[in-house]
C-alpha positions in Angstrom: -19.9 62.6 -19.7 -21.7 60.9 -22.0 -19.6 58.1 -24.4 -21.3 56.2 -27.2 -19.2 52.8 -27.4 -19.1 51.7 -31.3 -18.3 48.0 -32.1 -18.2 47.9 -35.6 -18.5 44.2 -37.7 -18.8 43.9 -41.5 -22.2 43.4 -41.4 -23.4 44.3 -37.6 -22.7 47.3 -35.3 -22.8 47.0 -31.6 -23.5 49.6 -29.2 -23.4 50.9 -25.9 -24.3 54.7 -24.7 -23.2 55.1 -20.9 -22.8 58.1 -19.0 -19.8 58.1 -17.1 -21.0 61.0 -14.7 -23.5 58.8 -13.2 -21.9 55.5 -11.8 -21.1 54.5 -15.8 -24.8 53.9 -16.0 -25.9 52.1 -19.4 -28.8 54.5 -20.6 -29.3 52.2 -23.5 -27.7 49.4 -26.2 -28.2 47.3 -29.0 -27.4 45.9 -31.9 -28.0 46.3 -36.0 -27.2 42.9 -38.0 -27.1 42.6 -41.3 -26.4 45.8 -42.5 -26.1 45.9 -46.4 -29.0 43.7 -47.0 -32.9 45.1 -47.0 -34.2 43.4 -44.1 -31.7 44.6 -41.7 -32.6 44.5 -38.0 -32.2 47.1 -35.1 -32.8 45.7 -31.6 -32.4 48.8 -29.0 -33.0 48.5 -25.5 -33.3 51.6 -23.6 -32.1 51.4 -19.3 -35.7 49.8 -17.5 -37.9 49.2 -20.5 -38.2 46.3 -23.1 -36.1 46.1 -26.4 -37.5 47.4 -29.5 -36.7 46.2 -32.8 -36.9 47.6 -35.8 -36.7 46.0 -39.9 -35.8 48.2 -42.5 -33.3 48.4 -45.0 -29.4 49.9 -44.0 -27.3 50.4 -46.8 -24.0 51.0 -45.1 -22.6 52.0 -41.6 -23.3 55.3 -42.5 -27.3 54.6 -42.6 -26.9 52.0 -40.1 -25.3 54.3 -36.9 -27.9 57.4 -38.3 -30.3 54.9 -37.3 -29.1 54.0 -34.0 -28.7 57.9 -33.7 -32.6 58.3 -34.2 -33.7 55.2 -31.8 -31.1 57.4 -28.9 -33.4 60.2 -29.6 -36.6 58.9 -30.3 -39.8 60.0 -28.2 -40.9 56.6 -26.6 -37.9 55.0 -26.1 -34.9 57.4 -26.8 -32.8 58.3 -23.9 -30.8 61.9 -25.5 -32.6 64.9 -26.3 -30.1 65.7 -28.8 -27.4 63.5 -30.3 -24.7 66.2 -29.4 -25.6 65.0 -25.9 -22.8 62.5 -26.9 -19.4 63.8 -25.8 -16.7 61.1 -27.2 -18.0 58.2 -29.6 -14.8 55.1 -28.8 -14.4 52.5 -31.3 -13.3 48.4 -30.7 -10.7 48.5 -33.1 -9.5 44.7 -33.5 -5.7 45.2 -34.9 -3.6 48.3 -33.8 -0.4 46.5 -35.2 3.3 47.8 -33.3 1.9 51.6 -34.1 -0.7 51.3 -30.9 0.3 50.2 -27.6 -2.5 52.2 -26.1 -6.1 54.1 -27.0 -5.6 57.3 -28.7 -7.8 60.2 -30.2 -8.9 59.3 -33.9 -7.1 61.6 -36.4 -5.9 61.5 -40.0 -2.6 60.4 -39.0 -4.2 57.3 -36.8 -6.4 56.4 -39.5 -3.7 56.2 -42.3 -2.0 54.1 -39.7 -5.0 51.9 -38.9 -5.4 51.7 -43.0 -2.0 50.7 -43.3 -3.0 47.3 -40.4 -6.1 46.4 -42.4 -4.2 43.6 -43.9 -2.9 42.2 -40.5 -6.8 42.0 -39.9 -8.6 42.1 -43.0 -12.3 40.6 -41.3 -12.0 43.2 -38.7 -9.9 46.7 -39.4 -11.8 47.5 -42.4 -15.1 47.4 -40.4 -14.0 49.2 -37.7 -13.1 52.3 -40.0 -16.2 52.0 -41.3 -17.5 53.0 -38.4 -15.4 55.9 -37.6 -15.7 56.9 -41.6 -19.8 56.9 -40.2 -19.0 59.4 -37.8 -17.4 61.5 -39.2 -20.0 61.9 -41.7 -23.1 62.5 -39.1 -20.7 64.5 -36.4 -17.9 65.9 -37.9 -16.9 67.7 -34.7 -17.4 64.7 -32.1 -14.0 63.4 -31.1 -13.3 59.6 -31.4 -11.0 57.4 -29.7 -10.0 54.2 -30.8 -9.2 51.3 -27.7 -7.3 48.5 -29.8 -7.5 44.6 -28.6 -4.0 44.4 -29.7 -2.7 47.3 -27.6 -2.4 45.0 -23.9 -0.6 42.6 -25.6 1.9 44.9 -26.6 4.2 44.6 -23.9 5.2 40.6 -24.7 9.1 40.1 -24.8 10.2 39.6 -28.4 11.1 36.2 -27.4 8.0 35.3 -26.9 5.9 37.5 -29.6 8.3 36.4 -32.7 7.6 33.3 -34.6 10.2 30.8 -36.1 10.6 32.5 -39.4 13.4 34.0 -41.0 13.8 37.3 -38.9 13.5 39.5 -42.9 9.7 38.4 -42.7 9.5 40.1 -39.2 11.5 43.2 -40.9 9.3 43.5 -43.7 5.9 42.2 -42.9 5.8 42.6 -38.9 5.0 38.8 -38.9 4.2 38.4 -35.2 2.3 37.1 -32.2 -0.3 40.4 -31.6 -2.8 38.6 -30.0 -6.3 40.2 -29.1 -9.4 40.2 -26.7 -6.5 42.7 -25.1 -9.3 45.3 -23.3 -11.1 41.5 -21.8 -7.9 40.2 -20.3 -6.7 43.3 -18.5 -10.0 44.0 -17.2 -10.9 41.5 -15.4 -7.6 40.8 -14.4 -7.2 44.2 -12.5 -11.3 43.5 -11.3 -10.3 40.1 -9.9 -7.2 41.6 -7.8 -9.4 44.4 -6.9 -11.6 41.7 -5.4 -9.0 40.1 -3.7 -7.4 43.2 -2.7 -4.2 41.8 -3.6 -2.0 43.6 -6.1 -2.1 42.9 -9.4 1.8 44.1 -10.2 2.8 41.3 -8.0 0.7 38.3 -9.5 1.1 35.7 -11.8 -2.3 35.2 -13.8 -4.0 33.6 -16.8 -6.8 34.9 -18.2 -9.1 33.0 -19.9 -11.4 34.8 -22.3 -13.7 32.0 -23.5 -16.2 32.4 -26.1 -17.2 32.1 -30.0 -14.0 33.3 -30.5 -11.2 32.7 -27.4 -7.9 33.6 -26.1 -5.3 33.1 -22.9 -3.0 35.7 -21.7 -0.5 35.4 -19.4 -0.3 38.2 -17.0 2.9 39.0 -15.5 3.2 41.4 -13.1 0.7 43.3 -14.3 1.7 43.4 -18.0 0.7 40.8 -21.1 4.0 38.3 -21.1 2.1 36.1 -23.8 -1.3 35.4 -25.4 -2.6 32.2 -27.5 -4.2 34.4 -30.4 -1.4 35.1 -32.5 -0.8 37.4 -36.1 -4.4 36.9 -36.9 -7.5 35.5 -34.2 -7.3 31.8 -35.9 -4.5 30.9 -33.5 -4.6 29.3 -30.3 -7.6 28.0 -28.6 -10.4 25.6 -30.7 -13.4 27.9 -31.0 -16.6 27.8 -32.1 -15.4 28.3 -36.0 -11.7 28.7 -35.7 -9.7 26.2 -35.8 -6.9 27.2 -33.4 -3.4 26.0 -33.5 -3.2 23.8 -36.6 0.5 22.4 -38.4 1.3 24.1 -41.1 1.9 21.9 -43.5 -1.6 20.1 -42.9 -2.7 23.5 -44.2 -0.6 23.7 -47.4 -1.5 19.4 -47.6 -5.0 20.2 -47.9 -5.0 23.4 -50.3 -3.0 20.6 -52.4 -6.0 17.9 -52.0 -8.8 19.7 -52.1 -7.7 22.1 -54.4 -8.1 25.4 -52.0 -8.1 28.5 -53.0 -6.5 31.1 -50.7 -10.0 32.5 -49.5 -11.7 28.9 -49.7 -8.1 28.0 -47.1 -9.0 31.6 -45.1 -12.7 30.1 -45.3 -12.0 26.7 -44.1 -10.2 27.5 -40.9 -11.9 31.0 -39.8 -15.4 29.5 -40.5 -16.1 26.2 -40.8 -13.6 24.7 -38.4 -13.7 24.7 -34.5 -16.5 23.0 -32.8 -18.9 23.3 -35.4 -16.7 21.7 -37.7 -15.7 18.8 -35.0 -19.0 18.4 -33.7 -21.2 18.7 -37.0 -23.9 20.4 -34.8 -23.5 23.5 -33.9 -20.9 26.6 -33.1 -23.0 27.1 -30.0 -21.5 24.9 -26.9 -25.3 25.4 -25.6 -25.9 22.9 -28.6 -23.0 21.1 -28.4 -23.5 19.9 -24.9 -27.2 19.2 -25.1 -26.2 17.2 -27.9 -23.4 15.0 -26.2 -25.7 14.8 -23.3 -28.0 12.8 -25.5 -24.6 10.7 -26.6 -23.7 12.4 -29.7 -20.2 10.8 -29.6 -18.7 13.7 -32.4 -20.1 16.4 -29.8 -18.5 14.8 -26.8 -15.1 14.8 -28.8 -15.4 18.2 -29.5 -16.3 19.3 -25.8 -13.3 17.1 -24.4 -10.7 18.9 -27.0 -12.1 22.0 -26.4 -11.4 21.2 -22.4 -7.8 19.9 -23.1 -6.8 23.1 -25.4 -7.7 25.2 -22.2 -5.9 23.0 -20.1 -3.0 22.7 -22.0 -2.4 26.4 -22.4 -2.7 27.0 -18.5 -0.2 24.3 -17.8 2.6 25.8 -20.0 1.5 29.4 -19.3 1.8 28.3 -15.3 5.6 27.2 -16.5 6.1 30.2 -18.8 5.9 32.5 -16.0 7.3 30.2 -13.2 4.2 29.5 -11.2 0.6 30.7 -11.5 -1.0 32.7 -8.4 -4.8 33.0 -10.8 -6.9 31.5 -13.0 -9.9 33.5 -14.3 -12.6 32.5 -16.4 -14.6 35.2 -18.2 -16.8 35.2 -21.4 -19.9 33.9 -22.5 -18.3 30.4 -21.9 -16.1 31.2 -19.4 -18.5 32.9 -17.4 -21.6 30.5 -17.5 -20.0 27.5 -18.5 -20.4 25.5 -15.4 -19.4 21.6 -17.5 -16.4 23.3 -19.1 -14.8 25.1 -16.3 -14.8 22.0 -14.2 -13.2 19.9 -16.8 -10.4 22.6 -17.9 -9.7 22.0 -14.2 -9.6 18.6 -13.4 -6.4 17.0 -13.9 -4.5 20.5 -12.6 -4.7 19.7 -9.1 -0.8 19.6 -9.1 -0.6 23.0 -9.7 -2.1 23.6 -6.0 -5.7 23.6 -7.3 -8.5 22.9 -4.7 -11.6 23.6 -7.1 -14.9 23.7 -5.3 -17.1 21.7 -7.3 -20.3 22.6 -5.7 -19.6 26.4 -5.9 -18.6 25.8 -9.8 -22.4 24.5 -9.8 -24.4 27.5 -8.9 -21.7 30.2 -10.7 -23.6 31.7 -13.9 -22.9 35.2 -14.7 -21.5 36.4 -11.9 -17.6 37.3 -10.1 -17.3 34.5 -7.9 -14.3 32.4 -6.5 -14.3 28.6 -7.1 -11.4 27.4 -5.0 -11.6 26.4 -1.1 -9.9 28.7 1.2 -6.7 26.6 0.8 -6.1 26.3 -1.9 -2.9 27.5 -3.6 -3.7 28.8 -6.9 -7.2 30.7 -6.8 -9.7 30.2 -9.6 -12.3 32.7 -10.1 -15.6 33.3 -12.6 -14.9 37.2 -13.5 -17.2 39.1 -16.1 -16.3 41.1 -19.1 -17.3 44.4 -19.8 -15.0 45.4 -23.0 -17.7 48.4 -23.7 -17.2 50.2 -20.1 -13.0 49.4 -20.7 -13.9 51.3 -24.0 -15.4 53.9 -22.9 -13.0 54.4 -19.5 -10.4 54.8 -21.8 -12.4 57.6 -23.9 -12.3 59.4 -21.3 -9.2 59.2 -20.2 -8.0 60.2 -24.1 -10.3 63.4 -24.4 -8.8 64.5 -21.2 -5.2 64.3 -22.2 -6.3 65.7 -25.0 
């Protein structure tokens, strides 16, 4: 079976086409950025040959995936015959609110639903609908599945999910700890146990998705017992524009001095906070590190608070769930980041850590452990593959179907 994996943006669509029938082989992806504007830009890369891009303008989502349609199909570097080739299209959908606590076939009912979570995630949810709006318009009779990052986290304790508001805000506005990067954490959670052929119903985990944007979980026994994003992505984790966990009142202080606006305040800490706001350099830690390697003292502040955020969250998620048995690093950062694993983990050596420095050293991009053989707690490099998770879990929808 062939699955099309859409990752909608407000401005971008991401895409994957993989057919599960054949070892979930990736036949081709891409990605179309700035759609809207006249110069938008398609760059597809069919499986074995070079990417192609494309400049052109894209109205809407609508034009945008009827283009990525034609470069599936096209006679150089197509990969389908026939777009009908596609059997299930699944979505990313960023906020599924307390209505999803799993993927489900798109219908009428789970779009008024999804509608009715666009303000929980008002960057995101409206994007993704776009999307599935899209295909609904080119292939009315394709089914769709939506895979929610909110849906793993949905089995937190209400201890733990609810913040300390008066309970009526909860009642009437499901103000909450949701969390997200849900597909991420229980991936490679379940690939890292897999590897150590231990089970993962019997662990004590953390997952640390690290990226632009970034997120912990703690993994309990299998299931999500608490996560850093919270009722929207800003929470948590410092990240490349967010500006994590920040007191409230400094918030409501600075609309007052400044003079904020509500979406010059949504502005300030979604976009120009994080590490590009800390380090004044970039939102890239590619940048940020070349730059405090050649002693940009601003850059170096912003790599050692990035590092202590990390470390922070392990050490009370490791207390939260009364021990820790693994530590994973995924993500762009958490992946290739060979400076900012090693200093997330020095200092936790208490916790039964034996990190292998010189294995950290050589780890880009790759499922690899970085403890000694002794060592308590293990600590492994795990990648991400959100789009396969995606399309797994299209699968398993249509089916029940």
């Amino acid at each position: 079976m062939k699955v099309l994996v859409l990752n909608c943006g407000s401005s971008s669509i991401k895409y994957q086409l993989i057919n599960m029938a054949e070892n979930n082989d990736v036949l081709a992806k891409g990605l179309l950025e700035r759609v809207g504007n006249d110069n938008s830009e398609l760059t597809h890369q069919p499986k074995g040959k070079e990417k192609v891009k494309t400049v052109q303008p894209v109205k809407d989502h609508t034009v945008g995936i009827n283009l990525i349609l034609d470069a599936l199909m096209h006679p150089e570097h197509g990969v389908l015959k026939d777009k009908y080739e596609i059997d299930v299209v699944g979505h990313r959908v960023v906020h599924g609110g307390e209505k999803f606590s799993g993927s489900v076939l798109i219908t009428q009912e789970v779009i008024d639903n999804m509608e009715a979570c666009s303000d929980l995630a008002p960057l995101h949810n409206p994007a993704n609908l776009k999307g599935i709006y899209a295909i609904q318009n080119l292939l009315p009779d394709l089914k769709q599945c939506g895979v929610f990052d909110t849906a793993f986290h949905q089995t937190m304790p209400e201890h733990v999910y609810l913040y300390g508001l008066p309970y009526s805000m909860y009642e009437k506005h499901k103000i909450r700890r949701y969390g997200f990067h849900g597909t991420s954490h229980g991936f490679v959670a379940q690939k890292a146990c897999n590897i150590l052929d231990v089970d993962m119903e019997k662990m004590k985990i953390i997952t640390c998705h690290l990226g632009n944007g970034a997120s912990i979980a703690a993994i309990k026994n299998g299931k999500s017992y608490d996560t850093s994003m919270g009722l929207t992505p800003v929470e948590g984790l410092i990240m490349g524009t967010r500006c994590g966990d920040l007191d409230n009142g400094a918030l409501l202080f600075l609309m007052q001095k400044e003079n904020l606006s509500l979406p010059k305040a949504n502005d300030l800490i979604n976009k120009q906070s994080g590490m590009v706001g800390l380090s004044e350099v970039s939102s890239d830690m590619r940048d940020i590190m070349q730059a405090a390697d050649n002693g940009n003292k601003r850059a170096r502040l912003a790599l050692d608070m990035y590092n202590y955020r990390v470390k922070k969250y392990i050490g009370s998620y490791a207390a939260a769930m009364g021990g820790v048995d693994l530590i994973i690093f995924t993500g762009g950062i958490g992946e290739n980041g060979v400076q900012t694993r090693q200093g997330v983990m020095e200092g936790l050596e208490f916790l039964g850590i034996d990190f292998d420095t010189e294995v950290n050293q050589t780890t880009c991009g790759v499922d690899m452990l970085l403890t000694r053989e002794n060592s308590k707690v293990k600590v492994m490099a795990i990648t991400t593959n959100e789009e396969l998770v995606i399309a797994i879990e299209s699968i398993k929808v249509i089916n029940k179907a």
